[in-house]
Biopython code that builds the backbone (N, CA, C, O; Angstrom):
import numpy as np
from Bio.PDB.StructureBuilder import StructureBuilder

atoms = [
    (1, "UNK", "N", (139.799, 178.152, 90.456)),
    (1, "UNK", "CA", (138.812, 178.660, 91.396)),
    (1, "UNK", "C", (139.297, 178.375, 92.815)),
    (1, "UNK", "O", (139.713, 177.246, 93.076)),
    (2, "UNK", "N", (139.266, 179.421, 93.840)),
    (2, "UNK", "CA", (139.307, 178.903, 94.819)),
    (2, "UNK", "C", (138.394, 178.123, 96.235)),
    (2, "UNK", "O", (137.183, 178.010, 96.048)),
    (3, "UNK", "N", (138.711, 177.831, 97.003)),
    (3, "UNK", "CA", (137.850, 177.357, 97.768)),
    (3, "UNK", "C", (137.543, 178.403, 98.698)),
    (3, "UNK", "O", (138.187, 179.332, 99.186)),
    (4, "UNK", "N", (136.075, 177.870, 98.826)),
    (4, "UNK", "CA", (135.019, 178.901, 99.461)),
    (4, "UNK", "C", (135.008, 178.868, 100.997)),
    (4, "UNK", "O", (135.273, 177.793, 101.537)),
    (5, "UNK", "N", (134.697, 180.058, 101.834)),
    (5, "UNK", "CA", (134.866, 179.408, 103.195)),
    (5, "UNK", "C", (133.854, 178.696, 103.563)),
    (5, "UNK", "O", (132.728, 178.774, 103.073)),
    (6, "UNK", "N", (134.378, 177.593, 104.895)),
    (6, "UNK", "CA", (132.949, 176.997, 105.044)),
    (6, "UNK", "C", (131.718, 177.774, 105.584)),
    (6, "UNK", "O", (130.653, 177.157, 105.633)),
    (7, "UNK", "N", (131.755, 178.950, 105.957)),
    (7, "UNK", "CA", (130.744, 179.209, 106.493)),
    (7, "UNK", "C", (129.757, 179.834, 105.434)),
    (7, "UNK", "O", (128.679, 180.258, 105.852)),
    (8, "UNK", "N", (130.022, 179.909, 104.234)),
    (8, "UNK", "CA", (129.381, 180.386, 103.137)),
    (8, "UNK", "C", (128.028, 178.956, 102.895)),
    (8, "UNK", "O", (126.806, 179.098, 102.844)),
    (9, "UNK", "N", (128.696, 177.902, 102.808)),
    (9, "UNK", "CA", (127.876, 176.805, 102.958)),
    (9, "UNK", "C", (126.879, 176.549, 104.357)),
    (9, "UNK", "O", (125.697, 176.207, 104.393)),
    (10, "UNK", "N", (127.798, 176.841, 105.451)),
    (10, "UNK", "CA", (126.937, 176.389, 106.521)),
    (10, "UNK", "C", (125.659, 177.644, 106.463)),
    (10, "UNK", "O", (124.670, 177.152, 107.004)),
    (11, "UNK", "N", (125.467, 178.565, 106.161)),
    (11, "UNK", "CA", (124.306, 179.638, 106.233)),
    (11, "UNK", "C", (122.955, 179.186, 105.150)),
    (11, "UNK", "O", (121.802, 179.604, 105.048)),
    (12, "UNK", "N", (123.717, 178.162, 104.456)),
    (12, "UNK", "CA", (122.393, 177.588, 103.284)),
    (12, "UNK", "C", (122.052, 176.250, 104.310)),
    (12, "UNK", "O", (121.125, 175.573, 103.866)),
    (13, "UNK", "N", (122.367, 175.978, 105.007)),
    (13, "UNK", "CA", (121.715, 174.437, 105.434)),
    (13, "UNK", "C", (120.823, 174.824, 106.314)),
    (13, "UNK", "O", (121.057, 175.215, 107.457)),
    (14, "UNK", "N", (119.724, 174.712, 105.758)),
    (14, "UNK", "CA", (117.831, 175.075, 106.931)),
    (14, "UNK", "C", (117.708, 175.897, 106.462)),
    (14, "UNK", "O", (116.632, 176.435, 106.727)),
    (15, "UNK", "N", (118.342, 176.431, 105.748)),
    (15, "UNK", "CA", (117.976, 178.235, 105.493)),
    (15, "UNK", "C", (118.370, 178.837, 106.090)),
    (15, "UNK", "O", (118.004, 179.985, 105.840)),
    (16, "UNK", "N", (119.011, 178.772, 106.876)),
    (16, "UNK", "CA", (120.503, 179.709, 107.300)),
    (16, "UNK", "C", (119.994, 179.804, 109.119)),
    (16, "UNK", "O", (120.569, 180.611, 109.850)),
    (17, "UNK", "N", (118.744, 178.771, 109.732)),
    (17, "UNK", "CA", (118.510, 178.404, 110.906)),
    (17, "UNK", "C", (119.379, 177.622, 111.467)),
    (17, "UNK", "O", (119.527, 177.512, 112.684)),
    (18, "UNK", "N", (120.170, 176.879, 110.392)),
    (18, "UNK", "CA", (121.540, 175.705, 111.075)),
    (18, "UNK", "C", (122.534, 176.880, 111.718)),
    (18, "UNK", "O", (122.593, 176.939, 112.946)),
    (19, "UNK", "N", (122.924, 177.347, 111.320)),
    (19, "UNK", "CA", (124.203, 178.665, 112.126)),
    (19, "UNK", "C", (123.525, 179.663, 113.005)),
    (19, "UNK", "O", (124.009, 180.167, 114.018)),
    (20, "UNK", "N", (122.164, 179.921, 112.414)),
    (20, "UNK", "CA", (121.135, 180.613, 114.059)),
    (20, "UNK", "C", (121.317, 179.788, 115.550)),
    (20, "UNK", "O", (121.322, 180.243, 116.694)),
    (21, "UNK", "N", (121.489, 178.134, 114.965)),
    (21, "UNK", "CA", (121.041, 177.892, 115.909)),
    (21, "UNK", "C", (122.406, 177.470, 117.017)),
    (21, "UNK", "O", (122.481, 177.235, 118.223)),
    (22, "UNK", "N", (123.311, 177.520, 115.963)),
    (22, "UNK", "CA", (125.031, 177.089, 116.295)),
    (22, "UNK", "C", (125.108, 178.087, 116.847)),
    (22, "UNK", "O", (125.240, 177.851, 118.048)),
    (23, "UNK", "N", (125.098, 179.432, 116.584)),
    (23, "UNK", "CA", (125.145, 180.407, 117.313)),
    (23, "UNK", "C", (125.020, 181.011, 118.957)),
    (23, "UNK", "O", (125.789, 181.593, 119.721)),
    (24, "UNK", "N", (123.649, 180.537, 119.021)),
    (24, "UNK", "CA", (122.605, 180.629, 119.744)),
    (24, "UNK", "C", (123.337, 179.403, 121.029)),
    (24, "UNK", "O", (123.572, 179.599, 122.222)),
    (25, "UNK", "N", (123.486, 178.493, 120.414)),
    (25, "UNK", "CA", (123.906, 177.524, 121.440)),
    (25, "UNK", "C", (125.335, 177.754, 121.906)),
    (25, "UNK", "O", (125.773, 177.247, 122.938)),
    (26, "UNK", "N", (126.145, 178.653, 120.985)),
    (26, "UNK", "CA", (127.320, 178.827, 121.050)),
    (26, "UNK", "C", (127.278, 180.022, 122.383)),
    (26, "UNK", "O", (128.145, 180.088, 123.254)),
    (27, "UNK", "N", (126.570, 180.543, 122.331)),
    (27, "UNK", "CA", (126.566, 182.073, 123.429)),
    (27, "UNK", "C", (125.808, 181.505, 124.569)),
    (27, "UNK", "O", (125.755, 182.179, 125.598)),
    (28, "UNK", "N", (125.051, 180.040, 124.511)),
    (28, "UNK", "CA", (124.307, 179.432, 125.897)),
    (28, "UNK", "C", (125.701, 178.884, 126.402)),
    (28, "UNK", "O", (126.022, 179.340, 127.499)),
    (29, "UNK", "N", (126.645, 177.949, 125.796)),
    (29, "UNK", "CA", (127.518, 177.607, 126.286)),
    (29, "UNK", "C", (128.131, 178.173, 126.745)),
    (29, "UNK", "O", (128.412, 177.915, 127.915)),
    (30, "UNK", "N", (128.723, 179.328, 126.057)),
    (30, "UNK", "CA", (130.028, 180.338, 126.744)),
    (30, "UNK", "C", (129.251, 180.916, 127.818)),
    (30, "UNK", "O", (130.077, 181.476, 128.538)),
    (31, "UNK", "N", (127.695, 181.126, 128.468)),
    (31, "UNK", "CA", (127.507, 181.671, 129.477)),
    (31, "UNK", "C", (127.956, 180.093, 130.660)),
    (31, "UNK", "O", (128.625, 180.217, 131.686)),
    (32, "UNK", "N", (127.609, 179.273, 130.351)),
    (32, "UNK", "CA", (127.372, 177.878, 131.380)),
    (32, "UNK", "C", (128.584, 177.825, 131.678)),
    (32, "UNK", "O", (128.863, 178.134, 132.837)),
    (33, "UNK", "N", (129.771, 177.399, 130.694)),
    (33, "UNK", "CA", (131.526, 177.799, 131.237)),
    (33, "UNK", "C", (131.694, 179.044, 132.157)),
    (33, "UNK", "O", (132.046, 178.970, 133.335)),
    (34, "UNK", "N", (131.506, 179.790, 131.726)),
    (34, "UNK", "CA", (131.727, 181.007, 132.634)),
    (34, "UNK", "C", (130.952, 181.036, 133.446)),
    (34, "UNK", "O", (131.035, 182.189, 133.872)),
    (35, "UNK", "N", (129.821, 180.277, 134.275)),
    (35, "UNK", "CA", (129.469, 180.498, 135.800)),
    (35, "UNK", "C", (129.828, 178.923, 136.265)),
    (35, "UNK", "O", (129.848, 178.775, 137.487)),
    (36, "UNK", "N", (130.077, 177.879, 135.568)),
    (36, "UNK", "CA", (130.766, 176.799, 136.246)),
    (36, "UNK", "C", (131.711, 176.828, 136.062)),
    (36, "UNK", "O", (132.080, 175.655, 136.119)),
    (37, "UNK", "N", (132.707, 177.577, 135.790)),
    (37, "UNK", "CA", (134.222, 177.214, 135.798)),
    (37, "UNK", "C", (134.805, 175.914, 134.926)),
    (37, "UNK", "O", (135.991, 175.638, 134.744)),
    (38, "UNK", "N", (133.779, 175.286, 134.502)),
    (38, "UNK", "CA", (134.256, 174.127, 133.430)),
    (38, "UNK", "C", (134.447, 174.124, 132.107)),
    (38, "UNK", "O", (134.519, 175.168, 131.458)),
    (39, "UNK", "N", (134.531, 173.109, 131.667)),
    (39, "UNK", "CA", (134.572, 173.172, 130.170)),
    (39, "UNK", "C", (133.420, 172.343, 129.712)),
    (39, "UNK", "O", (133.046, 171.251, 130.139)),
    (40, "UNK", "N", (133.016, 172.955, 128.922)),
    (40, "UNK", "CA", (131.876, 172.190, 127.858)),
    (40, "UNK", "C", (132.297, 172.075, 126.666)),
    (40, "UNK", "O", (133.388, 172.544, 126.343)),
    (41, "UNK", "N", (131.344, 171.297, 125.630)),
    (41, "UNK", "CA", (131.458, 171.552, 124.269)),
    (41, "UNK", "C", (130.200, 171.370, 122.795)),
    (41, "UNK", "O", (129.190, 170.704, 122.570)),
    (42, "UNK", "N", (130.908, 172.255, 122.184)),
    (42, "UNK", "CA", (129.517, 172.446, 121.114)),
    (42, "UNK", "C", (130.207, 171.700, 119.439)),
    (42, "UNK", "O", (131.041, 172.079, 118.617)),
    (43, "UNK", "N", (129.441, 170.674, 119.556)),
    (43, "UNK", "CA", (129.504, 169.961, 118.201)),
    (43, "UNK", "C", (128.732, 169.931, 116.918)),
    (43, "UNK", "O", (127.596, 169.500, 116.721)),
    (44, "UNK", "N", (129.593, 170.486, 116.076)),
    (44, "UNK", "CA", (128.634, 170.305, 114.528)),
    (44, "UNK", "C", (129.159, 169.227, 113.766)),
    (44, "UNK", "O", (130.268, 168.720, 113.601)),
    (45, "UNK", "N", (128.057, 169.052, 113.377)),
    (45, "UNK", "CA", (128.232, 167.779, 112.512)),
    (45, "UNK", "C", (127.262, 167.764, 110.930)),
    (45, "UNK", "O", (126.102, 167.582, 110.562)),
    (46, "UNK", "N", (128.437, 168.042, 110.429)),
    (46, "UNK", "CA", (128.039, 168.283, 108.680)),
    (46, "UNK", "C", (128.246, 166.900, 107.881)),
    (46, "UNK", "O", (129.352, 166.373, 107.759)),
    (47, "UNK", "N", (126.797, 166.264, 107.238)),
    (47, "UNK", "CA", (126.866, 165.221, 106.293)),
    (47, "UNK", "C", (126.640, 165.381, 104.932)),
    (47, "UNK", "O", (125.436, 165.344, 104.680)),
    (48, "UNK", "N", (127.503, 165.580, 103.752)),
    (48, "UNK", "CA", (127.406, 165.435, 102.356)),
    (48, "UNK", "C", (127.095, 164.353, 101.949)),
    (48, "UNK", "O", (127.644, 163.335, 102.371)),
    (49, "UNK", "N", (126.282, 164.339, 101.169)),
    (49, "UNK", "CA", (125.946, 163.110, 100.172)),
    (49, "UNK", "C", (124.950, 163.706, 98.755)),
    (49, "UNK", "O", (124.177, 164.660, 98.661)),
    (50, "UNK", "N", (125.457, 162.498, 97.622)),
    (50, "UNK", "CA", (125.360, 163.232, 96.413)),
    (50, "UNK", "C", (123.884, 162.526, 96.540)),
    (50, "UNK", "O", (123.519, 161.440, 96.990)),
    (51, "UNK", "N", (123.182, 163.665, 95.921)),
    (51, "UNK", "CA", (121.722, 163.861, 95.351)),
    (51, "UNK", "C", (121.247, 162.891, 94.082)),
    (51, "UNK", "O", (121.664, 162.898, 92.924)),
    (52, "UNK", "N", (120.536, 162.307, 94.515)),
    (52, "UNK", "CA", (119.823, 161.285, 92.848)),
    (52, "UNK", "C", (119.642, 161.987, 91.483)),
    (52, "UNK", "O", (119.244, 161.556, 90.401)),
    (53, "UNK", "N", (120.159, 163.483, 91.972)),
    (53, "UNK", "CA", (119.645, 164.179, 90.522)),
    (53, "UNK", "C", (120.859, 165.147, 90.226)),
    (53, "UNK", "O", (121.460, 165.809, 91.071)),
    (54, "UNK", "N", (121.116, 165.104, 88.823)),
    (54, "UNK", "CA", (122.195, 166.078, 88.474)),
    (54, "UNK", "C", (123.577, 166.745, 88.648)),
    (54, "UNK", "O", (124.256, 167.558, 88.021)),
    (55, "UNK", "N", (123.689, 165.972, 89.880)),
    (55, "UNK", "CA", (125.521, 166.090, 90.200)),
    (55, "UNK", "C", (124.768, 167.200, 91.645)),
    (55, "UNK", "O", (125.692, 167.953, 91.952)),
    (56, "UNK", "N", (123.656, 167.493, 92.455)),
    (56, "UNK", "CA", (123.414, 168.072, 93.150)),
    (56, "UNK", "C", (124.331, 167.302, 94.342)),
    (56, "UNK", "O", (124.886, 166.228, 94.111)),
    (57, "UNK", "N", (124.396, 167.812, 95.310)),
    (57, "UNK", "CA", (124.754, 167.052, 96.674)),
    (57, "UNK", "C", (123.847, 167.915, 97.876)),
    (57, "UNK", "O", (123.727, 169.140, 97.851)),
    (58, "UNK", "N", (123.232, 167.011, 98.939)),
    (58, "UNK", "CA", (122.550, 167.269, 99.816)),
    (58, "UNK", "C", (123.689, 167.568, 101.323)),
    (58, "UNK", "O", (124.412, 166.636, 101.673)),
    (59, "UNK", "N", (123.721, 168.571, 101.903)),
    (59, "UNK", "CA", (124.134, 168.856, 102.843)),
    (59, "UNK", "C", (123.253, 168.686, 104.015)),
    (59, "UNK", "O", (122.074, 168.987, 103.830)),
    (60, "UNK", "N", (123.589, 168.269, 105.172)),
    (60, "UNK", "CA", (122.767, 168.364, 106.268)),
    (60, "UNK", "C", (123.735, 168.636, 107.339)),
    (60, "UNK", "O", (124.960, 168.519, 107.368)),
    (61, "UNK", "N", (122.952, 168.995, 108.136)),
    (61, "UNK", "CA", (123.615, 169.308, 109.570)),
    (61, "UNK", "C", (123.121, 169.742, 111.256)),
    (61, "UNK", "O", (122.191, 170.490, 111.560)),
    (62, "UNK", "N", (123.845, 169.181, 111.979)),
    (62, "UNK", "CA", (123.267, 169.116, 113.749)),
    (62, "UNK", "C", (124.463, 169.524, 114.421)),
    (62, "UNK", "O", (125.671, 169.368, 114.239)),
    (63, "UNK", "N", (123.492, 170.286, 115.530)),
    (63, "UNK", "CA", (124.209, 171.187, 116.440)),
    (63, "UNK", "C", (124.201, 170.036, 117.839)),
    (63, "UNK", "O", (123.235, 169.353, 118.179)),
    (64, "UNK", "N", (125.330, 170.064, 118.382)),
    (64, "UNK", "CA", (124.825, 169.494, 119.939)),
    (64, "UNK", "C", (126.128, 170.119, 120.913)),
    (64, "UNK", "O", (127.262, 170.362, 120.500)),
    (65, "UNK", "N", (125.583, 170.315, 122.420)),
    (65, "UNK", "CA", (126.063, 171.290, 122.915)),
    (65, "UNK", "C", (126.161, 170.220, 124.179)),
    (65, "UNK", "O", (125.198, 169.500, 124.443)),
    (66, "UNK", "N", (127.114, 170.179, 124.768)),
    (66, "UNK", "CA", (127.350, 169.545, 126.026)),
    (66, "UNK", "C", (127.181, 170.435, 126.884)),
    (66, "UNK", "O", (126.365, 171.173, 126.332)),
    (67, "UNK", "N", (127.494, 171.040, 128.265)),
    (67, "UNK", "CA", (127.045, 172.247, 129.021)),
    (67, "UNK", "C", (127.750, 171.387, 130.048)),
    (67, "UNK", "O", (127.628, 170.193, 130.323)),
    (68, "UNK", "N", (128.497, 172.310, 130.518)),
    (68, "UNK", "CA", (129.534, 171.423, 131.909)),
    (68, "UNK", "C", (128.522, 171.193, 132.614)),
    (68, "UNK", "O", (127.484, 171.747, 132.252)),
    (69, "UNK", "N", (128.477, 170.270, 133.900)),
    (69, "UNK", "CA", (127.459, 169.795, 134.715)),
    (69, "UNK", "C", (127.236, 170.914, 135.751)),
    (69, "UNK", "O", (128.110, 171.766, 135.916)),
    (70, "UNK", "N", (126.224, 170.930, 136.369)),
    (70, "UNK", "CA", (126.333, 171.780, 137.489)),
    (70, "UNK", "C", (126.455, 170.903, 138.609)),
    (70, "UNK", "O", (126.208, 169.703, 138.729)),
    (71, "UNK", "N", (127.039, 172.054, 139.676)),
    (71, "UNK", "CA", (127.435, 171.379, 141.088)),
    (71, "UNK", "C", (126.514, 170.707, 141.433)),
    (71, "UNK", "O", (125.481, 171.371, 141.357)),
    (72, "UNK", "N", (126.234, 169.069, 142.008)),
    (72, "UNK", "CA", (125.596, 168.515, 142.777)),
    (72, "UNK", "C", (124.929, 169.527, 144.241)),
    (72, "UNK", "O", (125.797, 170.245, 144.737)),
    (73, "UNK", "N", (124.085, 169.581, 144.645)),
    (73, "UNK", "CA", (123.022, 170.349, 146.027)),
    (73, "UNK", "C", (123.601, 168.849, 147.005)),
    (73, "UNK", "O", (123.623, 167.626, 146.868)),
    (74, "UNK", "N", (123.912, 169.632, 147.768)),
    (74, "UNK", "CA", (124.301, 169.103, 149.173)),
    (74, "UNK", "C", (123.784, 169.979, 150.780)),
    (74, "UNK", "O", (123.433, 171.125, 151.059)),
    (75, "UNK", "N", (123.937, 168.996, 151.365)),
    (75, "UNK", "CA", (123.816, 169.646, 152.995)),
    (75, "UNK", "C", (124.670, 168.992, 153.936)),
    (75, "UNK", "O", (125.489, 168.183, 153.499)),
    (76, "UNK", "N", (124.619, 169.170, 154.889)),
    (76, "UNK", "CA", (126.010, 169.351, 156.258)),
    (76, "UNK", "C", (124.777, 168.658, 157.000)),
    (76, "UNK", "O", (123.690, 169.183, 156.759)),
    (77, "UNK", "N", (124.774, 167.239, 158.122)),
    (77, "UNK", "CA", (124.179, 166.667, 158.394)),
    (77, "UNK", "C", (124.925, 165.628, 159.366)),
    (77, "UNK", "O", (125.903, 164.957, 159.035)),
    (78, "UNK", "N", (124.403, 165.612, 160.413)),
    (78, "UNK", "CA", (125.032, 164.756, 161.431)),
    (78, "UNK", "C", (124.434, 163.319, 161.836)),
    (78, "UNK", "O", (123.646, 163.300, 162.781)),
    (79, "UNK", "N", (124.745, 162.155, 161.209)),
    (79, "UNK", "CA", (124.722, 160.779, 162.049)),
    (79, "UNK", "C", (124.209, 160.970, 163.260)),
    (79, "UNK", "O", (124.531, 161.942, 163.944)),
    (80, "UNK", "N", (123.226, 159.925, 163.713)),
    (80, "UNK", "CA", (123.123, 159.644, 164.842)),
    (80, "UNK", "C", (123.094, 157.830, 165.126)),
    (80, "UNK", "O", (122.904, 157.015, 164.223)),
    (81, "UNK", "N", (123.345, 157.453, 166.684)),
    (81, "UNK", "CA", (123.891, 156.308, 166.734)),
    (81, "UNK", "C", (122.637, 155.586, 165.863)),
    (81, "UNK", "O", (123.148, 154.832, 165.035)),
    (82, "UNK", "N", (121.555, 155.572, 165.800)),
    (82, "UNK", "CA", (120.565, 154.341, 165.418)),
    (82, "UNK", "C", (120.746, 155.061, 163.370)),
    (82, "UNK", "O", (120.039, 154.811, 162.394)),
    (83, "UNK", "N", (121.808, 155.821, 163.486)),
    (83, "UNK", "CA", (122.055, 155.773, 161.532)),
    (83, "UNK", "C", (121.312, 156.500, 161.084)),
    (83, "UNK", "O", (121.170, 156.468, 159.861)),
    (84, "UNK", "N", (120.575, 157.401, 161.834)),
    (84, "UNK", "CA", (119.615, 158.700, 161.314)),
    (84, "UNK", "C", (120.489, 159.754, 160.792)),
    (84, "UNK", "O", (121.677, 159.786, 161.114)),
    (85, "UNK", "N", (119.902, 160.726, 159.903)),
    (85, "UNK", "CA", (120.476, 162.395, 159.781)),
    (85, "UNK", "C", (120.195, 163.135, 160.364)),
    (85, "UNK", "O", (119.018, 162.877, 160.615)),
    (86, "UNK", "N", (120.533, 164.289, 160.997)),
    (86, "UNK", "CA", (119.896, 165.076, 161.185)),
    (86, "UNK", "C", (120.977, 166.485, 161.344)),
    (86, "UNK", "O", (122.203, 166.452, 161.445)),
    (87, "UNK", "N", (120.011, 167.787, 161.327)),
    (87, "UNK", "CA", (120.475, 169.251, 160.781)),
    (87, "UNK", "C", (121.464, 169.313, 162.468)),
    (87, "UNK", "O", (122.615, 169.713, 162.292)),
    (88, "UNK", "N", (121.198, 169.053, 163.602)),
    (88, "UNK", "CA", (122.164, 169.499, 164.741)),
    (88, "UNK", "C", (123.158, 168.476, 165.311)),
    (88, "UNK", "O", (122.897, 167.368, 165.780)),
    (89, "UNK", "N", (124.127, 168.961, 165.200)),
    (89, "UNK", "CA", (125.198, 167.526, 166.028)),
    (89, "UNK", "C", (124.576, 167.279, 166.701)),
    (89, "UNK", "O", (123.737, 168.169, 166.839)),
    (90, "UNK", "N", (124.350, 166.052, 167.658)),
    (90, "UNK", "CA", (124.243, 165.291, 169.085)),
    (90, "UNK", "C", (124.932, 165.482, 169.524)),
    (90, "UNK", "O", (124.559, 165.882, 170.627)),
    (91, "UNK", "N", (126.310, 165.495, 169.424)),
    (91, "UNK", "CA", (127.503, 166.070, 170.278)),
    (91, "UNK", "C", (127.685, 167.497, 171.046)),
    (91, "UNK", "O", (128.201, 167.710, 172.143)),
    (92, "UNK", "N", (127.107, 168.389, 170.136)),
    (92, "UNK", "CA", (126.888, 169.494, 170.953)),
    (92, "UNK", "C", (126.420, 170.113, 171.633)),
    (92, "UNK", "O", (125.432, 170.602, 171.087)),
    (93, "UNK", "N", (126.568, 170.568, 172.996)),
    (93, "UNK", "CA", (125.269, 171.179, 173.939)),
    (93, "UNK", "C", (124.883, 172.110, 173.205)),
    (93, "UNK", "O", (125.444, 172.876, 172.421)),
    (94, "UNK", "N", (123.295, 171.871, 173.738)),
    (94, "UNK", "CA", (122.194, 173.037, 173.089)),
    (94, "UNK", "C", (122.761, 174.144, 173.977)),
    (94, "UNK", "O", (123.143, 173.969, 175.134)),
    (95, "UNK", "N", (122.779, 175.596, 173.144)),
    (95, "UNK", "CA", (122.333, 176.818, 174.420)),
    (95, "UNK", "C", (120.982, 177.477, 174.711)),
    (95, "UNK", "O", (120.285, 177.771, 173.739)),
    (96, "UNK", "N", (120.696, 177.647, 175.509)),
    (96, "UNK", "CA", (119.356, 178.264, 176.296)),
    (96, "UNK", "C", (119.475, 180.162, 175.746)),
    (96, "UNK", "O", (119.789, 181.051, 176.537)),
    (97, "UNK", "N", (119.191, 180.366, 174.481)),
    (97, "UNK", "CA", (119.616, 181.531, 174.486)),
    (97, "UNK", "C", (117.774, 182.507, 174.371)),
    (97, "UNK", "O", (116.843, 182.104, 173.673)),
    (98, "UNK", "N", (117.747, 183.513, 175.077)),
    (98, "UNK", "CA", (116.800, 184.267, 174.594)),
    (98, "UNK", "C", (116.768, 185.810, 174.171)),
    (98, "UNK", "O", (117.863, 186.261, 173.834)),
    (99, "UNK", "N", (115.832, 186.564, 174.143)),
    (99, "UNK", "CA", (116.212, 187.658, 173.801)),
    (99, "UNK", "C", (116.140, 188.561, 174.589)),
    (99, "UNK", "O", (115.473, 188.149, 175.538)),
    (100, "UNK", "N", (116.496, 189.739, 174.774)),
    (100, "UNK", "CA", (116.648, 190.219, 176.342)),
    (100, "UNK", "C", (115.477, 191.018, 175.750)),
    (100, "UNK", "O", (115.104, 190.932, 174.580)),
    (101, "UNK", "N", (114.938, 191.811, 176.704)),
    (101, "UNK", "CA", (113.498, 192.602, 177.104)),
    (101, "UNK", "C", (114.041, 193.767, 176.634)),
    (101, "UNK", "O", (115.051, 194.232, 177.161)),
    (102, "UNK", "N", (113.453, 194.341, 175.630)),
    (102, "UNK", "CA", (113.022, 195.433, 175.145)),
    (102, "UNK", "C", (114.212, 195.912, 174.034)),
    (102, "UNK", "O", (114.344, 197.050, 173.584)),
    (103, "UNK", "N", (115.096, 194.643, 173.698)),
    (103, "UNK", "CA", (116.093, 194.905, 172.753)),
    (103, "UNK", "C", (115.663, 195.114, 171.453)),
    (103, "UNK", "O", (116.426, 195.521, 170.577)),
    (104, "UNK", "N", (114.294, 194.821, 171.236)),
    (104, "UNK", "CA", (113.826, 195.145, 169.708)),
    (104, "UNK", "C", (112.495, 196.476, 169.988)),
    (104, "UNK", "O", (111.726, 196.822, 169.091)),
    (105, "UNK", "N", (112.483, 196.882, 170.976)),
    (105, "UNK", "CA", (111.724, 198.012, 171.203)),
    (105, "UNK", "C", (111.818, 199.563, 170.107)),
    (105, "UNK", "O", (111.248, 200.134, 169.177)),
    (106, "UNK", "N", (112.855, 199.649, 170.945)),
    (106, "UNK", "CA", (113.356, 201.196, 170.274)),
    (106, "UNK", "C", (114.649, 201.002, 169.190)),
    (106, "UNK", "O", (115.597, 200.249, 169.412)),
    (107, "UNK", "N", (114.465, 201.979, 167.759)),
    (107, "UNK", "CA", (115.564, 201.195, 166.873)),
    (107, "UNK", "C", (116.808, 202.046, 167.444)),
    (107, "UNK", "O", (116.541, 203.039, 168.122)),
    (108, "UNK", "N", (118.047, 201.736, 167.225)),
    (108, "UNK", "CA", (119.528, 201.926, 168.021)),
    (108, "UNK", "C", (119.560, 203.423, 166.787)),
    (108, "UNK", "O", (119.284, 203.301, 165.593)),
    (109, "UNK", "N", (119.902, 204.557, 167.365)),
    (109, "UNK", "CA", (120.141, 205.904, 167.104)),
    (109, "UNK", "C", (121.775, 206.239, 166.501)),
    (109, "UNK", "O", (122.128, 206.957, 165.566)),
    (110, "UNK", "N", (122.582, 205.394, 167.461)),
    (110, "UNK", "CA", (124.159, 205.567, 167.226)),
    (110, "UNK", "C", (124.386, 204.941, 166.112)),
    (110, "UNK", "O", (125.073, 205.758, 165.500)),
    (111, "UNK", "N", (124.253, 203.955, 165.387)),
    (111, "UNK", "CA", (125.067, 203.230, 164.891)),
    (111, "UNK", "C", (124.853, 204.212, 163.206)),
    (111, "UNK", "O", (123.799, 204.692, 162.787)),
    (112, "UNK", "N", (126.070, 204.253, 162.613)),
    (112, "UNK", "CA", (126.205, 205.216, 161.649)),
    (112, "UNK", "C", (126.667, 203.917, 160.450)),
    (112, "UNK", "O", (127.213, 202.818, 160.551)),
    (113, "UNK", "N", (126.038, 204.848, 159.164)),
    (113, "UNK", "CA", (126.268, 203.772, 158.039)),
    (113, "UNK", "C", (127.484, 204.406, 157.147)),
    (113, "UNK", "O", (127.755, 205.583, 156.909)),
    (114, "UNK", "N", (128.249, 202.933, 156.658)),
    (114, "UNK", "CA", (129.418, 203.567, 155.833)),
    (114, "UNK", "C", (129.229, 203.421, 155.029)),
    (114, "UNK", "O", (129.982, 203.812, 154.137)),
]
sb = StructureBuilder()
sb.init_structure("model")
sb.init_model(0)
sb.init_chain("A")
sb.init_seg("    ")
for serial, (resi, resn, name, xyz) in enumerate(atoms, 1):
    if name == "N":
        sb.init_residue(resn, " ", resi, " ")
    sb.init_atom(name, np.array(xyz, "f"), 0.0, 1.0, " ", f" {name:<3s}", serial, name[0])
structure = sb.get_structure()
């Protein structure tokens, strides 16, 4: 006789929800690699052990899925001498800028779209 593939077995463990769910986690992962650029990984883990009755053996099995990390959220933030943060250098002069009179009046006619 020959040997069977494993996946003939893995579709009987839960009732065939163990490889739904390998699946399932398998296509969450390959999306998470492909927008972080990393590597993750998806682990199965199959336990045999023989059954108290009749030469049966009990199969079980768990899915677990690592998912590369996502980028840490950061911001750009400037020291100040007393050790504060804050969003504008101190170093840099402010400019006095405003908006000139009647530049949002009438909408601009020339400008052509490509």
């Amino acid at each position: 006789m020959t040997t069977r593939p494993i996946t003939d077995t893995l579709r009987h463990i839960g009732g065939g929800c163990f490889i739904d769910t390998a699946s399932g986690q398998m296509a969450e992962l390959v999306s998470a690699v492909d927008q972080q650029g990393k590597a993750g990984k998806l682990t199965m883990e199959i336990t045999v052990k023989k059954a108290t009755r009749g030469g049966a053996m009990l199969i079980t099995g768990k899915v677990k899925m690592t998912k590369p990390a996502e980028p840490p959220m950061e911001a750009m933030l400037f020291a100040t001498p007393e050790g504060n943060l804050i969003a504008d250098d101190p170093n840099q002069q402010k400019l006095d800028l405003k908006v000139a009179p009647g530049a949002n009046d009438t909408p601009r006619t020339d400008l052509k779209t490509a």
